[in-house]
KOLVO-798527 format. One line per field, with one value per atom (N, C-alpha, C): atom name; residue number from 1; x, z, y negated. Coordinates in nm, 4 decimals, m for minus. Atoms other than C-alpha are relative to their C-alpha. Last residue first. Layout:
name [CA,...]
resi [NUM,...]
east [X,...]
up [Z,...]
north [Y,...]
This chain:
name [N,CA,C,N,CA,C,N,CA,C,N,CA,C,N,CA,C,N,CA,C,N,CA,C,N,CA,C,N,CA,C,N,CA,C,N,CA,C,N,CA,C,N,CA,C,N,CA,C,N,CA,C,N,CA,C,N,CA,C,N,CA,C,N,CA,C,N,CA,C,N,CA,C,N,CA,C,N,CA,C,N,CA,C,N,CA,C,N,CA,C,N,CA,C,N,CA,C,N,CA,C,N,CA,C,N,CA,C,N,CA,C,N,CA,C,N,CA,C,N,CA,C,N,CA,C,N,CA,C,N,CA,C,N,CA,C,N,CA,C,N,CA,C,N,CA,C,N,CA,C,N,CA,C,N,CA,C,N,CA,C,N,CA,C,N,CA,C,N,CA,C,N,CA,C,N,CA,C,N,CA,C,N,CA,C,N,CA,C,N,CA,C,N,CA,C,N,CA,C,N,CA,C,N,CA,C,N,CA,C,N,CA,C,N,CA,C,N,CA,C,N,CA,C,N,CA,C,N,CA,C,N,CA,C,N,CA,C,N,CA,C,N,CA,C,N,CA,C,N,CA,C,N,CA,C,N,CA,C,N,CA,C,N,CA,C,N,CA,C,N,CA,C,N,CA,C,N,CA,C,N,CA,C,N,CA,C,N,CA,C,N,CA,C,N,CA,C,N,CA,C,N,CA,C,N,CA,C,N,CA,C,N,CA,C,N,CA,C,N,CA,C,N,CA,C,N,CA,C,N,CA,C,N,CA,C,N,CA,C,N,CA,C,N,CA,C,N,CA,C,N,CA,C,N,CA,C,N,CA,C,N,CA,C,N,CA,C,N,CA,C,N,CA,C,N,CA,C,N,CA,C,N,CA,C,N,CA,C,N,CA,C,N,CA,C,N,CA,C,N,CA,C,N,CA,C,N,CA,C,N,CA,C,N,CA,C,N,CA,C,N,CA,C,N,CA,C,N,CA,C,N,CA,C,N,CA,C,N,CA,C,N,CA,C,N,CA,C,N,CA,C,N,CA,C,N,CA,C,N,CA,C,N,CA,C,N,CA,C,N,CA,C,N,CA,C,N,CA,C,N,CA,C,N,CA,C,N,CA,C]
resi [140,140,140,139,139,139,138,138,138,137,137,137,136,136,136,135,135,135,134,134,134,133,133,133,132,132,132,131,131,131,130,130,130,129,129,129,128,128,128,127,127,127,126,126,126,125,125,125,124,124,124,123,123,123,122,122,122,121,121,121,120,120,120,119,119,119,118,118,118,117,117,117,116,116,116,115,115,115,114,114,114,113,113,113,112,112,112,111,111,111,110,110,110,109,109,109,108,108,108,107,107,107,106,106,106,105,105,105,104,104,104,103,103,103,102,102,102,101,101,101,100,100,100,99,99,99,98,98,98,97,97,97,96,96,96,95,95,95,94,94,94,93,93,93,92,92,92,91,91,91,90,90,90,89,89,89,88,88,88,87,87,87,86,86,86,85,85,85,84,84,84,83,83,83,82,82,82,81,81,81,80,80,80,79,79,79,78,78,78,77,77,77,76,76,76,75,75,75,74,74,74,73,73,73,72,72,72,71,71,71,70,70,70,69,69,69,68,68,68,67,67,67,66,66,66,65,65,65,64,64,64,63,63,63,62,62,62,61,61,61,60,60,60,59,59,59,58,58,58,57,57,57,56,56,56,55,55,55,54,54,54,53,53,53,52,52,52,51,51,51,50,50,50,49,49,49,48,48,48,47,47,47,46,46,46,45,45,45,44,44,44,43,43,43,42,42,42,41,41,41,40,40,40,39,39,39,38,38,38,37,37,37,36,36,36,35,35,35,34,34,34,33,33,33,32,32,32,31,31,31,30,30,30,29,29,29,28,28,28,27,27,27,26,26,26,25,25,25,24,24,24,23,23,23,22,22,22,21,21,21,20,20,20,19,19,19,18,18,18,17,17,17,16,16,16,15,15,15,14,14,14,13,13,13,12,12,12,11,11,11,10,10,10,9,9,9,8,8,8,7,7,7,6,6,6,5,5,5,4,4,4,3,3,3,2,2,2,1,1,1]
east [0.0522,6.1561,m0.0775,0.0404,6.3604,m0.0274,m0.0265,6.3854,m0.0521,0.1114,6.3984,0.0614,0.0503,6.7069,m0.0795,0.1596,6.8761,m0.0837,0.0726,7.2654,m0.1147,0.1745,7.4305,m0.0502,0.0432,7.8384,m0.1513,0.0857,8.0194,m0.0755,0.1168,8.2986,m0.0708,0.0619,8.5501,m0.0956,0.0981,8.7879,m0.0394,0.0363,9.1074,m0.1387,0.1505,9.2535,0.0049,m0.0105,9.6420,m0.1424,m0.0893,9.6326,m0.0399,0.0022,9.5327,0.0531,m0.0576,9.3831,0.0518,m0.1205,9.2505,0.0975,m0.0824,8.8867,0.1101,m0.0726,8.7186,0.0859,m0.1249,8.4323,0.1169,m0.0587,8.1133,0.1824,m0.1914,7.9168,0.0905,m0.1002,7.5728,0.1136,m0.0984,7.2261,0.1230,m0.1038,6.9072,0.1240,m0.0253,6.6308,0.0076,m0.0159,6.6485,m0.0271,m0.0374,6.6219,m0.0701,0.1466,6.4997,m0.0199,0.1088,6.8002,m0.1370,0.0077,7.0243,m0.0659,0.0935,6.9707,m0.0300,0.1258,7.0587,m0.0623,0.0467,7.3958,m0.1705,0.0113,7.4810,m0.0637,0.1224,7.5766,m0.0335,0.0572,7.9038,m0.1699,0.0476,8.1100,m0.1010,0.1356,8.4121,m0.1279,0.0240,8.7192,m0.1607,0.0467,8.7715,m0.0701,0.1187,8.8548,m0.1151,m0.0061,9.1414,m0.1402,0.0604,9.1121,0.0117,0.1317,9.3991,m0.0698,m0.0274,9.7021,m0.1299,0.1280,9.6409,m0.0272,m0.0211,9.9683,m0.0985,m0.0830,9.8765,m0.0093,0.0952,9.6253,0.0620,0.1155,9.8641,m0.0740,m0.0690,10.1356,m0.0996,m0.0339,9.9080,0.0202,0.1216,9.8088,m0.0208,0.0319,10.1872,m0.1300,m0.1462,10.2641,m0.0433,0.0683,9.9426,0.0731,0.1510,10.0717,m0.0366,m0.0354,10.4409,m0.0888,m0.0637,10.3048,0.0558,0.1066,10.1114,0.0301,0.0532,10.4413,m0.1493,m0.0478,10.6208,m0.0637,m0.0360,10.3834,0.0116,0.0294,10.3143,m0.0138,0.0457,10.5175,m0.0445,m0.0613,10.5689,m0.0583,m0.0057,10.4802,0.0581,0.0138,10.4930,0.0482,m0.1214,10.4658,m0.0614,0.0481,10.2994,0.1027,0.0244,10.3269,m0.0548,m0.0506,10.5888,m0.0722,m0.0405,10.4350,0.0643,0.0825,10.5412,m0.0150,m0.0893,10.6164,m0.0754,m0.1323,10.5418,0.1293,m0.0363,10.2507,0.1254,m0.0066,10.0601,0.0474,0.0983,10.0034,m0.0144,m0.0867,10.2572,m0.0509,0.0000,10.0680,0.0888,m0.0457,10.0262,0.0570,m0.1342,9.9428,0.0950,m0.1469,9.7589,0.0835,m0.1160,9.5825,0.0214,0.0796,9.4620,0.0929,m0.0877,9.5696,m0.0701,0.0375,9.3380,0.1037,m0.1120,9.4120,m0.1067,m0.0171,9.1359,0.1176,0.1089,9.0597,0.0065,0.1600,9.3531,m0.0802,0.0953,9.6549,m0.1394,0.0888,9.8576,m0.0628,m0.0414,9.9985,m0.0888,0.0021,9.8534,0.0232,m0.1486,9.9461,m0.0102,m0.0487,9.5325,0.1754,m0.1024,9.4112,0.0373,m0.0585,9.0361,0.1150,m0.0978,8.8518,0.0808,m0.1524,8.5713,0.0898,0.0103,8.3160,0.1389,0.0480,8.3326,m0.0166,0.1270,8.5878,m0.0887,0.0686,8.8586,m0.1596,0.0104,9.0667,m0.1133,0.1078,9.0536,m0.0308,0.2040,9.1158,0.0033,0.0609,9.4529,m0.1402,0.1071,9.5335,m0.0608,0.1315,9.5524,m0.0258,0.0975,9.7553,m0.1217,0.0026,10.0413,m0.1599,m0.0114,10.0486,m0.0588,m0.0764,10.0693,m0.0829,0.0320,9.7693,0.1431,m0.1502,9.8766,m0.0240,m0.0543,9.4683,0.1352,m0.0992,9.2369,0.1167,m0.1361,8.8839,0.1137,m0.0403,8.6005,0.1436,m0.1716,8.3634,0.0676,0.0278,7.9391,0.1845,m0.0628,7.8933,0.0320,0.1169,7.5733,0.1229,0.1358,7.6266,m0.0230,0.1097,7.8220,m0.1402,0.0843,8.0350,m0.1264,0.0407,8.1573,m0.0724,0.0977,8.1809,m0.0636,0.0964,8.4074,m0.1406,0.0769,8.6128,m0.0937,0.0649,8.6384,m0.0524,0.0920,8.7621,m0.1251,0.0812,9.0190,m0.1434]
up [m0.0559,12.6427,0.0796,0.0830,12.6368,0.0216,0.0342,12.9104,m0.1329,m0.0677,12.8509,m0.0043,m0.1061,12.7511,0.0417,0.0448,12.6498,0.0498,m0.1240,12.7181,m0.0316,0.0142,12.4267,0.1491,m0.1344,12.5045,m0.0742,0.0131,12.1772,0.1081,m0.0795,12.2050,0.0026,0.0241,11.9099,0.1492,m0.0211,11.9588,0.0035,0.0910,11.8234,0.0499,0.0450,12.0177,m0.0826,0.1213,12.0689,m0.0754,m0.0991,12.4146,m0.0980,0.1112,12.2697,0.0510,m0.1237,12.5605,m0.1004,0.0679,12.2481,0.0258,m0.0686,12.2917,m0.0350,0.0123,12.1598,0.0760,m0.0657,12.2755,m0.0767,0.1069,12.0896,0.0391,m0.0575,12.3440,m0.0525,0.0176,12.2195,m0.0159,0.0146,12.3417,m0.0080,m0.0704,12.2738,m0.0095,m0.2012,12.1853,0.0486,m0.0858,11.8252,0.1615,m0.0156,11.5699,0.0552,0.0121,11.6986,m0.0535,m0.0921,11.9434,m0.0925,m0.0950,11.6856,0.0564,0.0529,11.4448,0.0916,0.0526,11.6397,m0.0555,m0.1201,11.7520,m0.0025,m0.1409,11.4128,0.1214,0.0167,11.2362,0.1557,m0.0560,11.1847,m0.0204,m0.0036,11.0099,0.1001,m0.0114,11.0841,m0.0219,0.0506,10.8671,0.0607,0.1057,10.8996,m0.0780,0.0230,11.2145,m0.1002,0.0034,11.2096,m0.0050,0.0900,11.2663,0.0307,0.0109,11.3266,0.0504,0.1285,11.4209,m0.0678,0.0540,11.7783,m0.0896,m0.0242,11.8045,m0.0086,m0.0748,11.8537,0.0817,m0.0929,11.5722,0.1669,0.0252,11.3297,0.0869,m0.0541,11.4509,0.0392,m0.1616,11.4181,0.0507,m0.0742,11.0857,0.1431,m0.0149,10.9900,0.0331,m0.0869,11.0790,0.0088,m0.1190,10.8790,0.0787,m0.0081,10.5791,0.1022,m0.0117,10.6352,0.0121,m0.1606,10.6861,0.0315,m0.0694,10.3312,0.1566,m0.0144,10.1779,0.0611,m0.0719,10.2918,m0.0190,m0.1725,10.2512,0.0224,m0.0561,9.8312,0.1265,m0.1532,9.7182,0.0509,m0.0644,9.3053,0.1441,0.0813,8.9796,0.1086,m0.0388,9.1065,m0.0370,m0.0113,8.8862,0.0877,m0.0103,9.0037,m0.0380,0.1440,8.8672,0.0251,0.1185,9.0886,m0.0966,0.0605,9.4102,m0.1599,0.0840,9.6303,m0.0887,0.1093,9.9543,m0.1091,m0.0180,10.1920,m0.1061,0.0820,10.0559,0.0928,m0.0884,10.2822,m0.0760,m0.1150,9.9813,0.0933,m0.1347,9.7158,0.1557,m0.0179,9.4109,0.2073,0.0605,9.2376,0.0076,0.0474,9.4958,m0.1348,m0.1070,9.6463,m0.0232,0.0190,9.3310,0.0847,m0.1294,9.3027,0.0072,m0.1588,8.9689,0.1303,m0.1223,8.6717,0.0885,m0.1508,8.3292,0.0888,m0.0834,8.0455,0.0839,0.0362,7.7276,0.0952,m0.0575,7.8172,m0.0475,0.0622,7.6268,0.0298,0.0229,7.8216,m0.1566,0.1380,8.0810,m0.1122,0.0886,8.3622,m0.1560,0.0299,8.6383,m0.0573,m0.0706,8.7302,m0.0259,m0.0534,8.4516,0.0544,m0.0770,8.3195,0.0716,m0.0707,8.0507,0.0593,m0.0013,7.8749,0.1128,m0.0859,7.7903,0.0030,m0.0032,7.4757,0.0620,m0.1051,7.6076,m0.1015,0.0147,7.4060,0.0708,0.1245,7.3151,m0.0256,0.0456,7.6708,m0.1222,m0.0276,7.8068,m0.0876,0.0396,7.5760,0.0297,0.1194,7.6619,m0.0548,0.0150,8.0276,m0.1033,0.0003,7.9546,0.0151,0.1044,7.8079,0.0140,0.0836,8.0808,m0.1654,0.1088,8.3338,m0.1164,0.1281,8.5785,m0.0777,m0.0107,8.8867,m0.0589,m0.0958,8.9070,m0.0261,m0.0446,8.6499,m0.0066,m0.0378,8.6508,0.0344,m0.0787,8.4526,0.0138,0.0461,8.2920,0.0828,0.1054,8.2749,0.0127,m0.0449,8.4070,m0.0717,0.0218,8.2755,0.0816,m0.0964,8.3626,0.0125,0.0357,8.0218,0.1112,0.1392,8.1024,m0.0550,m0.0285,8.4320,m0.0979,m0.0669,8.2916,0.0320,0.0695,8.0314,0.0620,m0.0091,8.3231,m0.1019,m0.1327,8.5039,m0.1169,m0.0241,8.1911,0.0702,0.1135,8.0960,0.0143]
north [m0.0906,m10.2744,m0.0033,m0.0403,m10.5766,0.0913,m0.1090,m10.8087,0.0817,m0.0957,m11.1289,0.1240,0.0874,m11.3526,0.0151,0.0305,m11.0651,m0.1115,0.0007,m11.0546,m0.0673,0.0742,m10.9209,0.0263,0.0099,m10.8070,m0.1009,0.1159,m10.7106,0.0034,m0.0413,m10.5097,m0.1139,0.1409,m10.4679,0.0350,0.0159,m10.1461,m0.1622,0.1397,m10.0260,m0.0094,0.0356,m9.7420,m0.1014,m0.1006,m9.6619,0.0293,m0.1343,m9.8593,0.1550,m0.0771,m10.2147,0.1029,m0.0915,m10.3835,0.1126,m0.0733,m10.6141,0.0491,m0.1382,m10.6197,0.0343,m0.0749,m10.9400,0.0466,0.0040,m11.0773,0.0877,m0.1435,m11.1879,m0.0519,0.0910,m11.3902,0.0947,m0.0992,m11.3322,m0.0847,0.0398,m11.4961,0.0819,m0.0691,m11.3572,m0.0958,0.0417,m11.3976,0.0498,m0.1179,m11.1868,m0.1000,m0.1343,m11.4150,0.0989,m0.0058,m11.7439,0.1622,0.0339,m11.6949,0.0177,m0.1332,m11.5272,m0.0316,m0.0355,m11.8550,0.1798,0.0484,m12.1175,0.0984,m0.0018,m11.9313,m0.0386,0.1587,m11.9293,0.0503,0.1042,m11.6324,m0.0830,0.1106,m11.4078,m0.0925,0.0618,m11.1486,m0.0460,m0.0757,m11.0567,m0.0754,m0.1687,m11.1330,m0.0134,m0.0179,m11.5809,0.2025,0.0475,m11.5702,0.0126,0.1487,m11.3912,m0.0534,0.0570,m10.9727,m0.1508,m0.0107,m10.9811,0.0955,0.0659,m11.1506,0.0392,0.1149,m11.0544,m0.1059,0.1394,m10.9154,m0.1082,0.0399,m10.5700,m0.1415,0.0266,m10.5835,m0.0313,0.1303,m10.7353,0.0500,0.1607,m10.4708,m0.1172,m0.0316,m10.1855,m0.0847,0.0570,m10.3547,0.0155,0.1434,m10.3426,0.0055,0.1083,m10.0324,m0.0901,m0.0180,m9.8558,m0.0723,0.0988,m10.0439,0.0353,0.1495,m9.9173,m0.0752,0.0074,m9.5467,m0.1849,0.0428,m9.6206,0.0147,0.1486,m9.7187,0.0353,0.1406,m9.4304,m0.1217,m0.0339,m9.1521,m0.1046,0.1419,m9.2995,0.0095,m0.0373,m9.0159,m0.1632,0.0922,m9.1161,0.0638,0.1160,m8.9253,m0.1141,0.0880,m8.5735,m0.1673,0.0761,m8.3399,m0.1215,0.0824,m8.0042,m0.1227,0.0444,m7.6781,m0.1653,0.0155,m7.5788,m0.0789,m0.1047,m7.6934,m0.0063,0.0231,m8.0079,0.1659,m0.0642,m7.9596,0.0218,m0.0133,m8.2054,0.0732,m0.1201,m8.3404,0.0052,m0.0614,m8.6096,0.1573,0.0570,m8.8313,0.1152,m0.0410,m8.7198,m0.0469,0.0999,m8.8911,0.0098,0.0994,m8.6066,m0.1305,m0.0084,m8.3924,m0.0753,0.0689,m8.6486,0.0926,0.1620,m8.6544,0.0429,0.0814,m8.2680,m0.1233,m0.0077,m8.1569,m0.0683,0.0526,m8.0447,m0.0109,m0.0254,m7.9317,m0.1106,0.1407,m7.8952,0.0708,0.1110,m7.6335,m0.1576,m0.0030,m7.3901,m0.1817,m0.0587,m7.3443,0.0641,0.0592,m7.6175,0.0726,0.0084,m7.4283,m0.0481,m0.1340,m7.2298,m0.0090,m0.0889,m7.4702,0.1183,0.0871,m7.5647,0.0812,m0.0613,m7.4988,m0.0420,0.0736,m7.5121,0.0706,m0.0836,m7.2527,m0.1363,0.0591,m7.4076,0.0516,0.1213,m7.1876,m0.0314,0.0681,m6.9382,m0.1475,0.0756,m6.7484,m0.1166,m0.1466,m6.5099,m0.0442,m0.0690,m6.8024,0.0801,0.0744,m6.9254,0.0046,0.0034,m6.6255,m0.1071,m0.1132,m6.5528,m0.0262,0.0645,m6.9422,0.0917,0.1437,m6.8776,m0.0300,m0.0919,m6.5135,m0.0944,m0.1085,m6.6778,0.0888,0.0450,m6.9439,0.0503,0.0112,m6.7562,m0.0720,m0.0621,m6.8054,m0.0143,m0.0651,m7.0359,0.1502,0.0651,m7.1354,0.1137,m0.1010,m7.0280,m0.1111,0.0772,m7.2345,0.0989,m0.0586,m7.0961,m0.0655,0.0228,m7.2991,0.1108,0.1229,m7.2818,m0.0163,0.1054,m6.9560,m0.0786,0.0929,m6.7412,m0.1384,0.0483,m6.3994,m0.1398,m0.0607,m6.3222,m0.0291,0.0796,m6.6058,0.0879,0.1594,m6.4544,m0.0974,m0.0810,m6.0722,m0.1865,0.0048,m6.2544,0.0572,0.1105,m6.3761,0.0700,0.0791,m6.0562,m0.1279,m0.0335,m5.8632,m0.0941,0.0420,m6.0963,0.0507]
């Protein structure tokens, strides 16, 4: 109790107590002016806080006590990475329609230059685009 009121007396604007009993998180915040924040200290402090992916089980393994978890979204974002692996793999995408583009007409008055936009799909746990510009002068 000491500590935090030393903290408010020099001029802090909240104080955050982290896996705090309960009993003693609403004592400070009682005894505090500023707002007192909890992370698992029970709800006789001024705000709570959780970190989303613990909330949301996003690379959690183990969850802590004061945390509820509402759903582990691991498996379905391991299934989304899967499938674009796949889709790039299989040269499903990107489709035509993703990257963007401009006319041949207008890169020359542009830039003169001509561009032969290749795709790279030696897929070997990379992902790469390579674009090949061949200048029709030199540049520089």
């Amino acid at each position: 109790m000491a500590c935090c009121k030393k903290c408010e007396a020099a001029g802090a604007f909240a104080i955050l107590l982290e896996c705090v009993p309960r009993q003693v998180a609403g004592e400070v915040s009682k005894a505090l002016s500023i707002p007192v924040v909890g992370i698992g200290a029970g709800l006789g402090v001024d705000a709570l806080v959780l970190v989303s992916h613990d909330i949301l089980g996003y690379g959690v393994e183990q969850v802590t006590k004061f945390v509820k978890q509402y759903h582990s979204v691991n498996t379905i974002i391991l299934e989304l990475i899967q499938a674009y692996t796949a889709d790039l793999k299989n040269k499903r995408f990107p489709e035509e329609k993703h990257p963007f583009t401009m006319k041949e007409e207008e890169l020359k008055v542009l830039y003169g230059m001509e561009v032969s936009n290749q795709d790279n799909y030696n897929f070997t746990g990379k992902v790469g685009r390579t674009n090949v510009v061949r200048p029709k002068r030199g540049l520089c």
